[in-house]
N, C-alpha and C positions, 0 to 999 in steps of 0.2 A: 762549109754549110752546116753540118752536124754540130760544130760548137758557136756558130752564128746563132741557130736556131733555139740552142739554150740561152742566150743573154739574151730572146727576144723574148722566153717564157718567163728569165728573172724580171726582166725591167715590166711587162702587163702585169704582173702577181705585184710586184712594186708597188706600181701605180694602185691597183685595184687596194692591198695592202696597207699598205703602208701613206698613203695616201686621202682612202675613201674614209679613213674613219674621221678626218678631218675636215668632212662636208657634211656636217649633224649626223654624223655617224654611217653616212648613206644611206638613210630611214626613208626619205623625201621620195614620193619615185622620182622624180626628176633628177635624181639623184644616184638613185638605187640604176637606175637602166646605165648610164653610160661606164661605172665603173664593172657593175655585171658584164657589157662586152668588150674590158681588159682582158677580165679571168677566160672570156668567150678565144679571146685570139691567142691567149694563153695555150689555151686548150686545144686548139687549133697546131699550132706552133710543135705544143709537147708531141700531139701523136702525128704530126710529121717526122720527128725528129726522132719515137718508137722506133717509125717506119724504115729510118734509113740505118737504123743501129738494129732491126731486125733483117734486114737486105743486108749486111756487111757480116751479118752471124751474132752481133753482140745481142739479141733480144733481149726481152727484158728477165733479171737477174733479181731478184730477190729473197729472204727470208719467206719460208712457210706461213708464218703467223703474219706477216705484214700483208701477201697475198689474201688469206683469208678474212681478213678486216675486208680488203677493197671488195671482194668475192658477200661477202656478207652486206654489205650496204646495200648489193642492188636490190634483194628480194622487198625491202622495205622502199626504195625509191618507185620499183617498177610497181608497188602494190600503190603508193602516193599519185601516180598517174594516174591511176583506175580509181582512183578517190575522188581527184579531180574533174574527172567527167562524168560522176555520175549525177543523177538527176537533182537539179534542187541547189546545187552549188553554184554560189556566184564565182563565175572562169577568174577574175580577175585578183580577186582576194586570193583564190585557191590557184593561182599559176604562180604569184609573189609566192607564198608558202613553197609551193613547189620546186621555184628557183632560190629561196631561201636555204634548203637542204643543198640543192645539187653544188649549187656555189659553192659550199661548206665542205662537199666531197670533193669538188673538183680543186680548188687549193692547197687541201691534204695530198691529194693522190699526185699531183703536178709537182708537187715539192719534194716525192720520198721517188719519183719513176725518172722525172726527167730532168732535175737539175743536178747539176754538179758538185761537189764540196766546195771550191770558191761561191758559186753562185747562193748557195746557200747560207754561206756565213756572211755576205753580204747581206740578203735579208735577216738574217737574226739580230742583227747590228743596226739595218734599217730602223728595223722594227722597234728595239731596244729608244734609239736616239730618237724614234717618231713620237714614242707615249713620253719618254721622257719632256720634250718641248711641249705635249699636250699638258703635260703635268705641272708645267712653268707657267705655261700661257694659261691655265685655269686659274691657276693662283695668286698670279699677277692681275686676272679680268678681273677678281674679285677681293683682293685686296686694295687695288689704283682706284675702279670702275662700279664697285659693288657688283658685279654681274649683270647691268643691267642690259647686255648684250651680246648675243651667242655667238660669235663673230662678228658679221654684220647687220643680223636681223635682233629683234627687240624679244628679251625675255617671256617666259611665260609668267606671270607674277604669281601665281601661288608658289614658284623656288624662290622670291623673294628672299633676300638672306641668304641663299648657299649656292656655293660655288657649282658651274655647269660645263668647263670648262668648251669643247668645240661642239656638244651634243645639248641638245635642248631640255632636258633631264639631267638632275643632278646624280642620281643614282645611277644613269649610264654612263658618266663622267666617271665616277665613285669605283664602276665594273671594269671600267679600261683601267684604273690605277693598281687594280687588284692585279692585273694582268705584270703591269710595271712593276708590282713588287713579286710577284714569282720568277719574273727572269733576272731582278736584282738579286735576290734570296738564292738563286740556283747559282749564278756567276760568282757571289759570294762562299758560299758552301763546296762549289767542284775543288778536290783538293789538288787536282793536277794544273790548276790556273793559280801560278804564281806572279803575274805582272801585278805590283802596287798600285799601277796607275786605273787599271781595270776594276782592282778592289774597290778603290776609292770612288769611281765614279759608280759605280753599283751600291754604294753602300751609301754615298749620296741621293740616287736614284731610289731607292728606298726608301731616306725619309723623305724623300719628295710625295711619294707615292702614298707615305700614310698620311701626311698632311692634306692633299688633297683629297683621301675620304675624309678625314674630320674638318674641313671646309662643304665639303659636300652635306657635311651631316648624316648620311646615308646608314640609317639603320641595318642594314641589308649589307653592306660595306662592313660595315664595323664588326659584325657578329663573324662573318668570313674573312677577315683577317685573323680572329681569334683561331677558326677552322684552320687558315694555313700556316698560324703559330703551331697550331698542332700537328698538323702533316711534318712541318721541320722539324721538331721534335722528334717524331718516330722513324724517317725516312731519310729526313735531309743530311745525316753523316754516315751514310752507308759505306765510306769508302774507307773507314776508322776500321780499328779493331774494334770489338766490343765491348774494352775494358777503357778505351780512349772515349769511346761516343756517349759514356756517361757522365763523364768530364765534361763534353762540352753538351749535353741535356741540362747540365745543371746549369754550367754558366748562362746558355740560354735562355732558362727561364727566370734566371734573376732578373737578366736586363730586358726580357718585355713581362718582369712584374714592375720595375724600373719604370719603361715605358707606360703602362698601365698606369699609377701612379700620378705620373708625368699627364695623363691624356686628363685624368680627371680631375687635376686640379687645375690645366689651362686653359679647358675647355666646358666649364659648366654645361653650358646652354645644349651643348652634346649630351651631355649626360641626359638632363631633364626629358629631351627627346624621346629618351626609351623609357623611364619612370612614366609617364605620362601619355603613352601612346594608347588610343582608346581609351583614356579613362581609368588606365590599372593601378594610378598611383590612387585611386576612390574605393580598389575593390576591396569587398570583405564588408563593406558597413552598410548594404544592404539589409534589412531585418528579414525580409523574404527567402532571401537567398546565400548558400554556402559560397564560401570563398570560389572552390572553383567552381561553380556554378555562374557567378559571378564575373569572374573573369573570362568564362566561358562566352556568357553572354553580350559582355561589352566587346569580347574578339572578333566576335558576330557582324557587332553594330560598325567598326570598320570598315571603309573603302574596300579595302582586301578582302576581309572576310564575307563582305556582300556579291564580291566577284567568286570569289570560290565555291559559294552557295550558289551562285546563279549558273556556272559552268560544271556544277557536278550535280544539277539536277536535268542538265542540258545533256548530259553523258551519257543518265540513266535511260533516258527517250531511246539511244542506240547506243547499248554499253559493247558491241564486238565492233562494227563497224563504225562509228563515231557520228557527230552531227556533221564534218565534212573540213578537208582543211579550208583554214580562212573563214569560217563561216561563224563563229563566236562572236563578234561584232553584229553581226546580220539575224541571228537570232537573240540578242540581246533582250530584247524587251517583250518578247515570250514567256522568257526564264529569269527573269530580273526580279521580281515578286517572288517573297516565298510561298510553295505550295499549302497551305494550311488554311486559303481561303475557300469562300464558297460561293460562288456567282447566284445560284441560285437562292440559297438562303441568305443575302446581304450579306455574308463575312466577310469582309476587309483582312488581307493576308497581313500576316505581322510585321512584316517591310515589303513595304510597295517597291522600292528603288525606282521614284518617278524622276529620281532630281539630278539623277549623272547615266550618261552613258559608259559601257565598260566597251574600247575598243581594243583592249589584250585583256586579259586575265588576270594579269601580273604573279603568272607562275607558268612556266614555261613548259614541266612537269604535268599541269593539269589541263594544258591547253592541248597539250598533243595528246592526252590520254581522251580529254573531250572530243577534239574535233577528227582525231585516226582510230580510237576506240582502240579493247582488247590489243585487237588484231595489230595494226600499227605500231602499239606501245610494244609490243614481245618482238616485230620486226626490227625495233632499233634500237631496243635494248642488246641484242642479239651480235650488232657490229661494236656496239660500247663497249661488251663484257669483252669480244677481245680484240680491242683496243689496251685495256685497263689490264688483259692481263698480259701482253705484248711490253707495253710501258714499265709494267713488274716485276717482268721478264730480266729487262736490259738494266733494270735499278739493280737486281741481283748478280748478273754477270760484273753489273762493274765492283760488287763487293767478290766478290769471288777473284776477279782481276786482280785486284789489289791484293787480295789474299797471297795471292800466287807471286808475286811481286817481292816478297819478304820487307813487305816493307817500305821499300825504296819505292819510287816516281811509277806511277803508270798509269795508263789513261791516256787520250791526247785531245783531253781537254772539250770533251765536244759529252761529257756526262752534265754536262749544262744544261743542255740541250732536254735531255732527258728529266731529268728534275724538271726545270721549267717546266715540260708540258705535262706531267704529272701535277703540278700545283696549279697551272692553270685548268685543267681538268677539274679539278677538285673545287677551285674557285667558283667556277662558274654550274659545275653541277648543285653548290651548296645555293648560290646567291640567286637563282633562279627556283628556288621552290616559295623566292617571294617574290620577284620582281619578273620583267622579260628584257634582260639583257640581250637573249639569243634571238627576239625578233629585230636587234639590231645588224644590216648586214657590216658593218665596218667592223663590228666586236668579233662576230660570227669568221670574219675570213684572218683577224686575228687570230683568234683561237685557232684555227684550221691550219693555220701557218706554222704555229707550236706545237702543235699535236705531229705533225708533217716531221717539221725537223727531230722531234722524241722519235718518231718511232724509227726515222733515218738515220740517225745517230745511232743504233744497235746495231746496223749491218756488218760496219767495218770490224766494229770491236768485237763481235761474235765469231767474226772471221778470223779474228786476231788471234782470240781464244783457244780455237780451234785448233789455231797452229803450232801455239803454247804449249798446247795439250798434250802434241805428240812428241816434245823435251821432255829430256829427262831437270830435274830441280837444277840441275847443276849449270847444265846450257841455259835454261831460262834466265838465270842469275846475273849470269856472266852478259846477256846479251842484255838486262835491263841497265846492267852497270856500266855498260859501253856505252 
């Protein structure tokens, strides 16, 4: 029953997983509800399964720091419920938000309490082969198809031209690839993963993964590859010595200036994208105004910049307690106009924003600082920082590991694990100070899945450690060489 109970928690996180990000991402509610009560029976399943592994004496066993991650999440979830019913908030935008988080938590925390090491590297493999086929089948809608259908429904036609792969947005297309190339990047970089076959396909997955952001076009993509070109650089050869991991910094940056290279000479139209966004490839020749003055102003004049102006003057209205989750849509056209006009005296504000609706932000970052305020933002910063520093933790034990190792094999292979969700961390913290990825739930239980297995991945090998620790050099030697 106790290991029943687990493959009933792997295969709902599956489904939900591995699965929902391939119904537009499960954005749709029609969408969004039936994979939400996988993660529900999940949930269901896991703390049955607590239940009888704390009836038998095993309770549940964890690191300190992984504890106090889960211990840390509730004060901000339990403060998101008291948000949600307070006055003035529409229930329904602000329940989605609300199960938006939990979903989020409850994935992470179902994957590091109650599954097993097979059930686990099952889903990491899932997951791995799921973005991978999403990464084929984007490529292929829009290089056969031009894109001009998201599976089976019809395009939005302003992505006309860029690839959208199963999400109806190309840049949430573009945010699942980024996903794909941190767990290629991590599979590729664990130096205790010797299988060629595994390289190979990781390293093929890779450049699948950048190819479909430069189909996507995805400004926002593109800049966060650059970010986790640079995460691997500083991080991604922890397992070296220190005099080995500047050997391969350098090799590394040859070949994605290589890459670089390569992207701008076969891909123009990609380039143009970012020369020319707002208007900057004009800036400077203003006679009124200084270059960044200038630049300043046309960043203004943007879709984005008109959301950011309209949600951080929505902020100011309630900067501790926020305008409410879910509620940035709803108060849109309040705070859509810049303040600078005068009702009274005819002043017309200097952007009215009569002529688009903002139903996210397109910054994940400001949305929850908007609609949770102060208060909110310090509540979930609070579980992030240790997270991040949990995740920094186990990047250093495994250099320390290897240390101790003299050299020779060690690790068992699952410092993958760790990287990955460190890069995807990083991914999606950077890409979302332009876009909202995270109001995707298919991306969102992704990521939760990665993060799940990072922080589950330090348990063993801390324990490993540990054990190491009280050999003398000579026994540890002897036993890595057996």
């Amino acid at each position: 029953m106790y290991n029943l109970l687990g493959w009933i928690v792997s295969l709902a996180l599956g489904l939900a997983v591995l699965v929902g990000p391939w119904f537009f991402g499960a954005w749709e509610m029609w969408w969004f509800w039936p994979f939400f009560c996988f993660i529900g029976l999940a949930t269901l399943a896991g703390g049955v399964r607590l239940a009888i592994a704390g009836f038998k004496g095993n309770g549940l066993s964890a690191a300190a720091d992984t504890v106090l991650i889960l211990a840390l999440t509730v004060p901000f979830l339990f403060y998101a419920v008291i948000r949600c019913l307070s006055d003035g908030v529409v229930w329904m935008e602000a329940e989605r938000m609300l199960l938006l988080h939990l979903s989020g938590v409850l994935v992470a925390g179902l994957t590091v309490f109650t599954l097993g090491q097979g059930q686990k590297t099952v889903l990491f493999w899932g997951l791995f082969g799921s973005l991978a086929l999403m990464g084929l089948y984007g490529i292929l809608n829009h290089m056969l198809f031009d894109s001009h259908h998201v599976l089976w429904m019809p395009r939005y036609e302003q992505y006309a031209g860029r690839a959208t792969g199963p999400y109806f947005c190309p840049d949430h297309f573009a945010g699942a690839m980024e996903l794909l190339f941190g767990m290629s990047a991590a599979l590729l970089l664990d130096r205790s993963r010797r299988g060629a076959i595994v390289r190979c396909f990781a390293g093929a997955a890779a450049l699948l993964a950048v190819w479909g952001v430069l189909l996507s076009q995805s400004r926002g993509a593109g800049l966060t590859l650059v970010v986790l070109a640079g995460c691997i650089l500083v991080w991604g050869f922890a397992q070296w010595p220190r005099a080995v991991r500047w050997y391969w910094r350098m090799i590394s940056l040859s070949l994605l200036l290589l890459l670089a290279i390569l992207v701008v000479t076969t891909h123009p139209d990609y380039i143009t994208r970012f020369k020319t966004y707002g208007g900057l490839h004009t800036a400077g020749q203003h006679e009124e105004r200084t270059l960044v003055e200038d630049v300043v102003y046309k960043l203004q004049r943007t879709a984005r910049g008109r959301m950011f102006g309209g949600a951080w003057r929505a902020w100011k209205t309630a900067p501790w307690l926020g305008i409410g989750p879910g509620m940035h849509q709803h108060l849109w056209p309040q705070f859509a106009a810049t303040d600078d006009g005068n009702r009274e005296q005819g002043v017309w504000p200097t952007l009215t924003n009569h002529d688009f609706h903002s139903y996210e932000v397109h910054n994940d970052w400001l949305q929850l600082l908007e609609e949770f305020g102060v208060v909110g933002m310090v509540l979930f910063l609070l579980p992030m920082g240790a997270l991040i520093r949990a995740l920094w933790l186990r990047m250093r034990s495994e250099r320390l590991d290897w240390q101790r190792s003299y050299g020779l094999d060690a690790g068992d292979g699952r410092y993958a694990w760790v990287l990955c969700a460190w890069l995807a961390l990083a991914a999606m913290g950077f890409h979302s100070l332009g876009d909202f990825n995270l109001q995707m739930p298919g991306t969102v239980w992704m990521l939760a899945l990665l993060l799940g297995l990072g922080v589950a991945a330090g348990e063993k090998q801390k324990a490993e450690m540990g054990k190491a620790g009280s050999r003398s050099p000579r026994e540890r030697f002897a036993g890595v060489a057996k």
